[in-house]
C-alpha positions as CSV (number, residue, x, y, z in Angstrom):
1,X,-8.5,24.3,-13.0
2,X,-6.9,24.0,-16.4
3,X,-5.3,20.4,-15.9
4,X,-4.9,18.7,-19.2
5,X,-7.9,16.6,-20.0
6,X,-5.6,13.2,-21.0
7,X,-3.0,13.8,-18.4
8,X,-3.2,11.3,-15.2
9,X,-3.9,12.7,-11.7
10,X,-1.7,11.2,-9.4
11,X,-2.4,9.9,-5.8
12,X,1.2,8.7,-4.1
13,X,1.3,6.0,-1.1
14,X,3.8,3.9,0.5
15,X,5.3,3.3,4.3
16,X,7.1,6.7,5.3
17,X,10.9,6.6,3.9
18,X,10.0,4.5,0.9
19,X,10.6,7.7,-1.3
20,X,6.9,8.9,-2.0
21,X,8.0,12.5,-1.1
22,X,11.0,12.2,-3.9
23,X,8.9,10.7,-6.2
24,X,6.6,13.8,-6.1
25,X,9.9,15.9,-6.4
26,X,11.1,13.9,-9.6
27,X,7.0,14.5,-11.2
28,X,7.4,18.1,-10.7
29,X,10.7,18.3,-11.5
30,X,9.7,16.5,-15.4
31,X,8.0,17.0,-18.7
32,X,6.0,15.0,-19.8
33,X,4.4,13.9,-23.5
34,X,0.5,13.0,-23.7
35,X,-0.8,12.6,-27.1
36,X,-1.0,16.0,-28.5
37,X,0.7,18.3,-25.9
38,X,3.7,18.5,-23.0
39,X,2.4,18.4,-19.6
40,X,4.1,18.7,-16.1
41,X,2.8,18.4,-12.7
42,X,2.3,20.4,-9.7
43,X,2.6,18.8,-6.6
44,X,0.3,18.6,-3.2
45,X,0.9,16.4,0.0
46,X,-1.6,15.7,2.2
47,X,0.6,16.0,5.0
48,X,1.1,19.4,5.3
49,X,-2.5,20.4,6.7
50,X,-1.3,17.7,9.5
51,X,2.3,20.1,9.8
52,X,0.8,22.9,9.8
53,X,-1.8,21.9,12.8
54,X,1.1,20.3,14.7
55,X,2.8,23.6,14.0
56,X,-0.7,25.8,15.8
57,X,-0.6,23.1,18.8
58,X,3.1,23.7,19.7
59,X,5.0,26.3,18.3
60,X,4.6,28.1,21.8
61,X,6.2,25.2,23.4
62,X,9.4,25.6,21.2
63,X,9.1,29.7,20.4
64,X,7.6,31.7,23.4
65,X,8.4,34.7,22.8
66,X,7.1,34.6,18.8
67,X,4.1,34.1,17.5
68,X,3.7,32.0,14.6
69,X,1.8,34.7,12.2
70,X,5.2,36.4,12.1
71,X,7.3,33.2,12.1
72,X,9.7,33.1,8.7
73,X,9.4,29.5,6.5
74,X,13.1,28.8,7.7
75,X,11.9,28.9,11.3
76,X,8.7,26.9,10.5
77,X,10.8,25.1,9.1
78,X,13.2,24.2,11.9
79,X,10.5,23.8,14.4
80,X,8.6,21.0,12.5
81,X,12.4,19.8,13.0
82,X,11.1,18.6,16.1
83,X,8.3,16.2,15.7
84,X,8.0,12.9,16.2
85,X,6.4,10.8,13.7
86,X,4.3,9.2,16.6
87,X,3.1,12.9,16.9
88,X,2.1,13.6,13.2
89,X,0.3,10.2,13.7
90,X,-1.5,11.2,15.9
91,X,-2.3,14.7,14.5
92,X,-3.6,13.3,11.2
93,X,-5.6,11.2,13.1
94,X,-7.5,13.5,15.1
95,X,-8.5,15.5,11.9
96,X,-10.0,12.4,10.4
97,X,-11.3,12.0,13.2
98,X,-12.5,15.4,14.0
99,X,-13.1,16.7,10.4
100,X,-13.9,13.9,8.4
101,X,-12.3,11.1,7.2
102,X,-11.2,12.2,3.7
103,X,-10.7,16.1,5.3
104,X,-6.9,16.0,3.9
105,X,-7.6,14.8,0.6
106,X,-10.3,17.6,0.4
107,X,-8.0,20.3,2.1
108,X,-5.7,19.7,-0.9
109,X,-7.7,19.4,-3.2
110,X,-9.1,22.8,-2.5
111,X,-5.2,24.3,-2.3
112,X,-5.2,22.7,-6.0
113,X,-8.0,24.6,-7.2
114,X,-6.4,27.8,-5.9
115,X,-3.1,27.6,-6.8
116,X,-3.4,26.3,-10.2
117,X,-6.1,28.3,-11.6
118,X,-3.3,31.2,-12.6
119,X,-1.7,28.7,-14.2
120,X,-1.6,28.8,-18.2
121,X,0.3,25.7,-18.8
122,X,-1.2,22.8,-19.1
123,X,-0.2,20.9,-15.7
124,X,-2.0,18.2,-13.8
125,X,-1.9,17.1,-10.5
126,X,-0.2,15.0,-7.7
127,X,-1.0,14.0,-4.3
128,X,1.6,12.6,-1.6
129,X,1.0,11.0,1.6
130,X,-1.9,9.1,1.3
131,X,-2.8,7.5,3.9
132,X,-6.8,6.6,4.5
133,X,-8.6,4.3,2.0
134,X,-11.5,7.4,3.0
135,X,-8.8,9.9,0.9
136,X,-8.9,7.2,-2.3
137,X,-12.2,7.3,-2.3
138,X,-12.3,10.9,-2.4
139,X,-9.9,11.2,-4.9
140,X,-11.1,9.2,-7.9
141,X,-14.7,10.5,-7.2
142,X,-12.7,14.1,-8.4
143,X,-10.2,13.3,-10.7
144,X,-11.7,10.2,-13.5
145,X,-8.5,10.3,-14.6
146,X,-6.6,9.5,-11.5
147,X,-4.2,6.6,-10.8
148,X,-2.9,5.5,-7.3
149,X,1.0,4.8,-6.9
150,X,2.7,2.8,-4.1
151,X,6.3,3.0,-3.6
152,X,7.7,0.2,-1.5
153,X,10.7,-0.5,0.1
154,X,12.1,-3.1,2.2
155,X,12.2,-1.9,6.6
156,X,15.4,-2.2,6.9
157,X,16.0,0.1,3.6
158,X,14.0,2.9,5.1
159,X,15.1,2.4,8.4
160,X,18.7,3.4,6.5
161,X,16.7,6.4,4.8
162,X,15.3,7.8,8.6
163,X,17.4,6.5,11.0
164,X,19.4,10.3,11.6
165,X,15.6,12.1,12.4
166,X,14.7,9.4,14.7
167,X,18.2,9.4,16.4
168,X,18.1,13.6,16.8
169,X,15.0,13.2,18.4
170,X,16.6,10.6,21.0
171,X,14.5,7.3,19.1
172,X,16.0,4.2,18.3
173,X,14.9,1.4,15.9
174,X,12.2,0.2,18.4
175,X,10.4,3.8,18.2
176,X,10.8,3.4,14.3
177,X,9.1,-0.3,14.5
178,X,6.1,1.0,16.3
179,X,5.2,4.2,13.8
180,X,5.7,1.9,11.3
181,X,3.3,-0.7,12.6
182,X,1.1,1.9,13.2
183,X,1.3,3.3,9.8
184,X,0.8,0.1,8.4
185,X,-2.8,-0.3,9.8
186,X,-5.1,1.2,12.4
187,X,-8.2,-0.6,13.4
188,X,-10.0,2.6,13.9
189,X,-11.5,4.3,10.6
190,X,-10.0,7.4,11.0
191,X,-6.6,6.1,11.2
192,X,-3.7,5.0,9.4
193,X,-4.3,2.5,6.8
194,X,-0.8,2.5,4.6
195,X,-1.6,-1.4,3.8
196,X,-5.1,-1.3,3.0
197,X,-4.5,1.7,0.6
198,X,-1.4,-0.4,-0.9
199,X,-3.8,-2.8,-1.6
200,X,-5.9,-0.1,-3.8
201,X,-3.0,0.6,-6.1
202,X,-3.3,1.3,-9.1
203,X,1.0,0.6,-9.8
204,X,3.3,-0.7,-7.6
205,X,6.9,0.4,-7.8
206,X,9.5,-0.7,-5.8
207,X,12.2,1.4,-4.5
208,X,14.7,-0.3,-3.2
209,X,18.5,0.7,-4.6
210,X,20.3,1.9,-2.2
211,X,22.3,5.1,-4.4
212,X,24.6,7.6,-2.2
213,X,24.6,9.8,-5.0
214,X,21.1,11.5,-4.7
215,X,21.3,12.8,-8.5
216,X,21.7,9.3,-9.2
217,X,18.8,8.0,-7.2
218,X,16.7,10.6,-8.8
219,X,17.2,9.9,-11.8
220,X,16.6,6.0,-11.4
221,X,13.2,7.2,-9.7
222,X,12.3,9.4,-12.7
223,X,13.4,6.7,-15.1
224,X,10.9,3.8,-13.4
225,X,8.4,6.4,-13.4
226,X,8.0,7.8,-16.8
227,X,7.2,4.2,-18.4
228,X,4.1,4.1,-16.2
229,X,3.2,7.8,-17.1
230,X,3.8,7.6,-20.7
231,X,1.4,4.7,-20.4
232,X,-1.4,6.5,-18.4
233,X,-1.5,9.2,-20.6
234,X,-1.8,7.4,-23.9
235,X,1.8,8.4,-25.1
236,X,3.0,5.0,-25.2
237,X,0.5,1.7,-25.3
238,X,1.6,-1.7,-24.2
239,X,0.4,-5.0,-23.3
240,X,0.9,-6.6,-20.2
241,X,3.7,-7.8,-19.2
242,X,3.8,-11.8,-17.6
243,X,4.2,-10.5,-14.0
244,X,1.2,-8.2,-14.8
245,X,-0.3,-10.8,-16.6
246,X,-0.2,-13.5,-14.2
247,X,-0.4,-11.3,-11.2
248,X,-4.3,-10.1,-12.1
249,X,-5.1,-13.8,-12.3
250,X,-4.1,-14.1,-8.8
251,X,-6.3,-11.0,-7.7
252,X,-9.2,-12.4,-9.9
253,X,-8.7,-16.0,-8.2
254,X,-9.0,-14.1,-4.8
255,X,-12.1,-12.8,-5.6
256,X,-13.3,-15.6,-5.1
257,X,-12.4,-16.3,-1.2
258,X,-15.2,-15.9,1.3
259,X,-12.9,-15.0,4.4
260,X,-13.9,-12.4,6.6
261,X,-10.5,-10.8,7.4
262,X,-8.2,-10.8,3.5
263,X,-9.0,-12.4,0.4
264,X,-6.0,-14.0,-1.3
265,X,-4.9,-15.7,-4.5
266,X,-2.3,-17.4,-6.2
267,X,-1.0,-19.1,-9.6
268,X,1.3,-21.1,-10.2
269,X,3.1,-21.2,-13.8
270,X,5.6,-23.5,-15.4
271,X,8.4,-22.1,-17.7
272,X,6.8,-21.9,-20.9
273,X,4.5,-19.5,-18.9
274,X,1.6,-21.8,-18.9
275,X,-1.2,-21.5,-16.1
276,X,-0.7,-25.1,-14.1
277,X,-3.3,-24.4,-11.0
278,X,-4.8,-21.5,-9.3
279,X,-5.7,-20.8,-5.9
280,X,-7.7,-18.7,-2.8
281,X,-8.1,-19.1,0.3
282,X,-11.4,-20.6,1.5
283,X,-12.3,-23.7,3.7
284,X,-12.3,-27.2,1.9
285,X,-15.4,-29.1,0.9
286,X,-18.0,-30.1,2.5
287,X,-17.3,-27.5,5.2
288,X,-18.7,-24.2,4.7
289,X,-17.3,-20.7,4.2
290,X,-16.9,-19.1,7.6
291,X,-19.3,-16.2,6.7
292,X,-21.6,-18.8,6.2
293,X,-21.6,-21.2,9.4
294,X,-20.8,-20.4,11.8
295,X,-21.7,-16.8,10.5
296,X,-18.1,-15.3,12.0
297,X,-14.4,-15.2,12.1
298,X,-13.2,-19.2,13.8
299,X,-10.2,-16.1,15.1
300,X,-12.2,-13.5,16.3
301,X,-14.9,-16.0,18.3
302,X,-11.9,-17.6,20.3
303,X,-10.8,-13.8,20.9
304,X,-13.6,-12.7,22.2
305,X,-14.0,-16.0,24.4
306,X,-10.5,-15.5,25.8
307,X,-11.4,-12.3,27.2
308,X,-14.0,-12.6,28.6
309,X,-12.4,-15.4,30.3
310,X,-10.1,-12.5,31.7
311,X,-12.5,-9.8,31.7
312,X,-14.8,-11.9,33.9
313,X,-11.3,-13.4,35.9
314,X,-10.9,-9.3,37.3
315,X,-7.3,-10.3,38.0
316,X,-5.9,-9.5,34.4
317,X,-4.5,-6.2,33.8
318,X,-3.9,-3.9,30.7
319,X,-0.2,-4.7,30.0
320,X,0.0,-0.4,29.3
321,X,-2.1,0.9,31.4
322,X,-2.1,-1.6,33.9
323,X,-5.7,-0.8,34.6
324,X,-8.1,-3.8,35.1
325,X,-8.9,-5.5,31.5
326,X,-11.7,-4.3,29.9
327,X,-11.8,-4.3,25.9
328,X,-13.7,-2.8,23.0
329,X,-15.1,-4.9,19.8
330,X,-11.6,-4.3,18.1
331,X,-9.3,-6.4,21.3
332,X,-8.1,-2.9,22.5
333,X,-7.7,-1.5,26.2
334,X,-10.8,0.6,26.8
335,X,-8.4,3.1,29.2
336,X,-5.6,3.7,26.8
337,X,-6.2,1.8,23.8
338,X,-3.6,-0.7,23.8
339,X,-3.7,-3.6,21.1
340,X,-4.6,-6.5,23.9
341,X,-4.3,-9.3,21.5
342,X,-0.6,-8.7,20.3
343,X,0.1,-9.1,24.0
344,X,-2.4,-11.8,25.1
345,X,-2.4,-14.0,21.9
346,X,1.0,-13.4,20.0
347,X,-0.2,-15.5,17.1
348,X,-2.9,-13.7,16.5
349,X,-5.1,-17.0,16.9
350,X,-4.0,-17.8,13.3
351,X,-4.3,-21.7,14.6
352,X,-7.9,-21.4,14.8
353,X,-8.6,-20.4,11.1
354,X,-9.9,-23.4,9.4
355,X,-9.0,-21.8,5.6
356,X,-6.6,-23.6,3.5
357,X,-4.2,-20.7,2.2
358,X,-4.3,-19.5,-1.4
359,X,-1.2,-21.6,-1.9
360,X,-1.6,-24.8,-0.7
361,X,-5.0,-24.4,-2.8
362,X,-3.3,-23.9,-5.9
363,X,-0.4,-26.4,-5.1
364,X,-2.7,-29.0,-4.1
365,X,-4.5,-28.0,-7.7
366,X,-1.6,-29.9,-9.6
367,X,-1.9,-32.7,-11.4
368,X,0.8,-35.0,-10.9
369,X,3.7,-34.3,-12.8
370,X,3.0,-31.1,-13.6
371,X,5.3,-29.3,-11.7
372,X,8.9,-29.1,-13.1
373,X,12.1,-27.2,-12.8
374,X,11.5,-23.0,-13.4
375,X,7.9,-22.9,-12.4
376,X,7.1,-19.7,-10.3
377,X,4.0,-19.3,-7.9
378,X,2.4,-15.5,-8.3
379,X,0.5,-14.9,-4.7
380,X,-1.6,-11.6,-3.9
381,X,0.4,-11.9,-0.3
382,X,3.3,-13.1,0.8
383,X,3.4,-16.6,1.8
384,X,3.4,-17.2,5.5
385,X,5.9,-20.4,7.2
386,X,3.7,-23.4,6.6
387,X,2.9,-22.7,3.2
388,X,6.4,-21.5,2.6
389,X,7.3,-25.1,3.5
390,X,4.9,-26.6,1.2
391,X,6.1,-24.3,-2.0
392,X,9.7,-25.8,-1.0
393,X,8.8,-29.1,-0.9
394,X,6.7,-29.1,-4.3
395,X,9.8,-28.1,-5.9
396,X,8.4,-23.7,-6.9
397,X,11.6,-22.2,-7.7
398,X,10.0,-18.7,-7.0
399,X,8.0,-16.3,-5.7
400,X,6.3,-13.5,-6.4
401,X,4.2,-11.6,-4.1
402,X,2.6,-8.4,-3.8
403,X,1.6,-7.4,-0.9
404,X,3.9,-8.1,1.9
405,X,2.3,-10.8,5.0
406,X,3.4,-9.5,8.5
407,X,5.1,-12.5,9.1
408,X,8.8,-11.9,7.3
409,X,10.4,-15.1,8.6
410,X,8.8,-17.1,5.9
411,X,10.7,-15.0,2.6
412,X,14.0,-15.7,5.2
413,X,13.3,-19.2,5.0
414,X,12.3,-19.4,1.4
415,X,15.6,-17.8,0.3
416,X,18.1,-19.8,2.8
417,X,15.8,-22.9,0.7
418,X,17.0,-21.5,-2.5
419,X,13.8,-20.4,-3.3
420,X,14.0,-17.3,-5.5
421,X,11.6,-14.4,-4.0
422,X,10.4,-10.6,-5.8
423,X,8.2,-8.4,-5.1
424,X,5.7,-7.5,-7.9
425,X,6.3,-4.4,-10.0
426,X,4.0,-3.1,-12.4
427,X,0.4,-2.3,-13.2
428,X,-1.6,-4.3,-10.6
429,X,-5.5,-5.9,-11.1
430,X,-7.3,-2.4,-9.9
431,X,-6.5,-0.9,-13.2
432,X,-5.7,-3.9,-15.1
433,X,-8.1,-3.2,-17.5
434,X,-8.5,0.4,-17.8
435,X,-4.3,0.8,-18.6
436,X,-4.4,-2.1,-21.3
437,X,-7.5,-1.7,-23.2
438,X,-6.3,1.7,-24.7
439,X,-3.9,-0.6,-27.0
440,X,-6.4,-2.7,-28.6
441,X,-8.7,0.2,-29.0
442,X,-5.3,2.0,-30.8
443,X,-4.7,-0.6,-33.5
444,X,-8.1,-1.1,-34.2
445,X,-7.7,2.3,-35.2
446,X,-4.4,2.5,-36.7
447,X,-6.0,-1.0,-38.9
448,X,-8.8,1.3,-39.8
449,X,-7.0,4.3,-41.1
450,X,-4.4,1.6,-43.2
451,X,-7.1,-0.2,-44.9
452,X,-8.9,3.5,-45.3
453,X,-5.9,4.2,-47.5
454,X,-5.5,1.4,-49.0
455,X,-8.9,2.2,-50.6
456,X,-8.6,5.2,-51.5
């Protein structure tokens, strides 16, 4: 495959209509400068080994009198028209499932070798739809030179972005909410795991202009997207910026947290961009980390206490199904599969969890007076309501978070407080070090070769 050696292989993710698919339009669409030679990139989505199966399972529903091996691209075309994203889902699942957990990130990585080995150019590579931590994996174990990138956009932005496919398949907003859950985070392995593989990201960019003119929003897309490639392939070296900066302390403060279900950090830095107190979620001295008494999730032993409860009851019912409850290891319906504690317990027994959260640990950190006016906490998460209250009342004037916590009401409240709130852009902690070394290495050299001269 003759893919420029310093050139970046790129792996794309994000919820479905955050613009991952336009992204990979504006790669291929650009040049690109590495340190000796142009570049460009060809493009490869995971998802079309998951069309192109939905395509084999019902193109006789929708063309009986044609069979697919004759079908033109245009009529492919139209008839993938017709699926629901609930369908896809579930397509992409079953080949996990089926085939291997990381089947679609091999599947395209085999159309790569094919298709670019013609090639004279020097290209490299991109991969859209990402969607299985499995595919990651799979991914940087081929490519050492290969980056993660998650576009993000707010729900009601790509709601905006989708709403006419879901509304000519006869889908409302409530049909859009579920794939989106969905897509967020499966508990099975195979599954969806959109969050999890945010997470792993190597960049976050955020995508959230709303720009009739598609020229326009291209070019905005291409414009965010070129700093971060001129960086990855050595073109053009930087150090971090502060939101980088401070938001890889926050990652290496979660490190840090014992908690069996999300580790979590967070920072908090006054205006002349000085580290005040740091943070992670754990329990408080002198109780012990859950993991190690009482050796389990506080949540998941009252779960599996409450149904048993109704398990052993026999008058509880699936709220799907409506079969008589029985459930699996992950709180699901054993019939169809149904999340049973979304239903049963709403909150998710978040009550039970005896953690303090990464930022009440940092706030409670400061030493008196420390806090003044412009100071800005950096979380790995979102803040949820109660410690949205506490940053409030400690006097934070913002917040910047990375990865979003399901509980939205909380960045509502915080900005009806006055509390500014962002979402972090930029080189996150996974490749913190690997993106910014390159520039100390660089002037060491450019130091050598000046005082080389000078000699001579």
């Amino acid at each position: 495959m003759p893919i420029k050696k310093d050139a970046p292989v790129i792996g794309l993710t994000g919820s479905f209509g955050s613009g991952c698919t336009s992204l990979m339009e504006v790669l291929e669409a650009s040049k690109f400068e590495g340190k000796e030679k142009e570049f460009t990139f060809k493009g490869f989505s995971l998802s079309d080994f998951v069309k192109e199966k939905w395509l084999e399972q019902n193109w006789n529903k929708f063309n009986p009198n044609k069979p697919l091996e004759s079908a033109t691209e245009q009529e492919c075309k139209d008839t993938l028209g017709k699926a629901k994203r609930c369908e896809l889902q579930d397509v992409g699942n079953m080949i996990r499932k089926n085939e291997g957990y990381d089947k679609l990130a091999k599947l395209a990585i085999e159309k790569g070798d094919k298709e670019t080995l013609s090639i004279k150019e020097e290209i490299s590579l991109v991969f859209d739809s990402v969607r299985n931590t499995a595919e990651i994996k799979t991914l940087r174990e081929k490519f050492p030179n290969f980056y993660l990138i998650a576009v993000d956009s707010p729900k009601e932005e790509r709601w905006r972005r989708v709403r006419d496919i879901y509304e000519s398949h006869g889908q409302t907003e409530t049909d859009f909410e579920k794939d989106d859950e969905r897509d967020r985070g499966e508990d099975e392995p195979y599954g969806q795991q959109v969050e999890h593989c945010v997470d792993e990201a190597d960049i976050m960019l955020k995508n959230d202009e709303n720009y009739p003119e598609r020229r326009f929003r291209m070019m905005k897309i291409e414009e965010k997207v070129r700093n971060h490639i001129d960086l990855l392939s050595g073109k053009k070296l930087r150090t971090p910026d502060h939101d980088e900066f401070f938001m890889s302390l926050a990652y290496t403060a979660s490190l840090n947290s014992k908690c069996f279900k999300r580790q979590v950090g967070a920072v908090v830095v006054d205006e002349e961009k000085n580290v005040l107190a740091m943070g992670y979620n754990e329990n408080l001295q002198p109780h012990k980390p859950c993991i190690e008494d009482p050796g389990d999730c506080l949540r998941d032993i009252y779960k599996r206490e409450y149904f048993q409860k109704l398990k052993d009851d026999k008058t509880a019912v699936c709220p799907k199904c409506k079969e008589t409850l029985n459930y699996s290891l992950e709180f699901r319906c054993e019939k169809c599969n149904h999340k049973l504690d979304e239903y049963f317990i709403p909150d998710k027994a978040l009550s039970r969890c005896t953690a303090l959260h990464a930022e009440a640990r940092a706030l409670r950190a400061l030493r008196g007076g420390e806090l003044h006016r412009g100071s800005v906490i950096y979380t790995t998460a979102s803040p949820c309501l109660t410690c949205a209250v506490e940053i409030i009342n400690a006097g934070i004037e913002e917040v910047v978070y990375s990865e979003a916590y399901t509980d939205t009401k909380a960045i509502e409240f915080l900005k009806k407080e006055g509390v500014k709130t962002r979402k972090f852009e930029g080189v996150k902690a996974h490749a913190y070090f690997k993106m910014f070394s390159f520039w100390r290495r660089e002037k060491e050299k450019q130091i050598k070769e000046r005082v080389e001269l000078f000699r001579s």
